[in-house]
C-alpha positions in Angstrom: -5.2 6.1 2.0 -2.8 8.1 3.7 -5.2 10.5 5.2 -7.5 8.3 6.0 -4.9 6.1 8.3 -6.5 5.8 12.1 -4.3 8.1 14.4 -0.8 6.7 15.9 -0.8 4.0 12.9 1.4 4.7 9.5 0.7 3.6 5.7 3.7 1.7 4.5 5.6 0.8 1.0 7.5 -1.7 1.7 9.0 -5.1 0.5 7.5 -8.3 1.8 9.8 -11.4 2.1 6.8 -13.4 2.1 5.9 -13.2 -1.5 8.7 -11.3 -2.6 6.6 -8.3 -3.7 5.8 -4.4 -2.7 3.1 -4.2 -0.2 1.2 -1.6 1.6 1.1 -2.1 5.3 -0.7 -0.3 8.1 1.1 -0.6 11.4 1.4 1.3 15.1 4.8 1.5 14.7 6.2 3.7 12.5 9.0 2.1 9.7 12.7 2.4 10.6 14.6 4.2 8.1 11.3 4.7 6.2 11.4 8.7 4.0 7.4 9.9 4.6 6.0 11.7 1.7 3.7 14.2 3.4 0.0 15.0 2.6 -0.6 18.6 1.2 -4.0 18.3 3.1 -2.9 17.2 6.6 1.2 17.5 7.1 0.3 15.6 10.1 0.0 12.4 7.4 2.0 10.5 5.1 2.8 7.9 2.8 5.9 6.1 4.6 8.1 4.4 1.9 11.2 2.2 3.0 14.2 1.9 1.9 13.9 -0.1 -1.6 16.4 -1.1 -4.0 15.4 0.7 -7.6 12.5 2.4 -5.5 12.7 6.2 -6.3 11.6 8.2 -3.1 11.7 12.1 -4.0 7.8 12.7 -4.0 4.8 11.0 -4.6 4.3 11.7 -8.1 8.2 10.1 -8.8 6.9 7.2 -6.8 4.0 6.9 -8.8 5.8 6.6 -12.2 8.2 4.3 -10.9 5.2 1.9 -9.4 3.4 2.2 -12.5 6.6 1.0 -14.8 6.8 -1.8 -12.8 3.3 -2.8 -12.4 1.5 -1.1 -15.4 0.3 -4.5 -17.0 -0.7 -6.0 -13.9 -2.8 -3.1 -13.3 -4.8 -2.4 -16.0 -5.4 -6.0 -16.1 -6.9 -5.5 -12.3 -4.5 -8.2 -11.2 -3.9 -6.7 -7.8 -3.2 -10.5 -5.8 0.6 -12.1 -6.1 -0.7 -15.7 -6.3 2.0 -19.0 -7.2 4.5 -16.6 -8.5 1.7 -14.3 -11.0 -0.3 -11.3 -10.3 -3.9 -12.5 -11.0 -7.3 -11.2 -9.6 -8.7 -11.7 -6.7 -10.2 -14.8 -5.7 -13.4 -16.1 -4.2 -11.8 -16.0 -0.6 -9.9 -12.6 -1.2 -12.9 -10.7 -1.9 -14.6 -12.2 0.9 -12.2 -11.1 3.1 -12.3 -7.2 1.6 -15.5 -7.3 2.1 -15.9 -8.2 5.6 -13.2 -5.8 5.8 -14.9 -2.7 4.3 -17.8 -3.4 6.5 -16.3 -3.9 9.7 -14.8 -0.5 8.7 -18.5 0.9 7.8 -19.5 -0.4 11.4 -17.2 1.9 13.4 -17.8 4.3 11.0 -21.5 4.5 12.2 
């Protein structure tokens, strides 16, 4: 994900106030006060990770554990989607959306 961000825009950790959850934004601008993990394969590149309460932000692989307390159960049940207060799987619409995503992403690709 992080080496694979177009140039000038950064991948994000960060909280959303929306639904109260982490998220993982791609913007233009870069974070404020965000600590960038770099990529060993392009120092160019990173993971951006704002300030979080309880969020760990030494290195990737600290952030990693951290993530994966928090979220274990959710993930290994593939519950990626904060819906009415529960992690749960995608939906109809979500996946729609990915998809159209991924393949506008294949069309510039080409």
């Amino acid at each position: 994900m992080r080496d694979e961000t177009p140039d000038g825009y950064h991948t994000t950790f960060r909280a959303c106030d929306v639904i109260g959850q982490l998220i993982v934004a791609v913007d233009y601008a870069g974070p404020r006060g965000a600590r960038s993990i770099p990529s060993p394969s392009n120092p160019a590149r990173g993971l951006d990770v704002e300030p979080i309460y309880g969020l760990p932000v030494v290195d990737l692989d600290s952030l990693v554990d951290e993530l994966w307390r928090r979220y274990e159960d959710a993930i290994l049940q593939g519950s990626f989607s904060w819906r009415e207060k529960e992690w749960r799987g995608f939906d109809a619409q979500e996946l729609e959306r990915i998809g159209k995503c991924l393949t506008a992403e294949e069309r510039e690709e080409a």
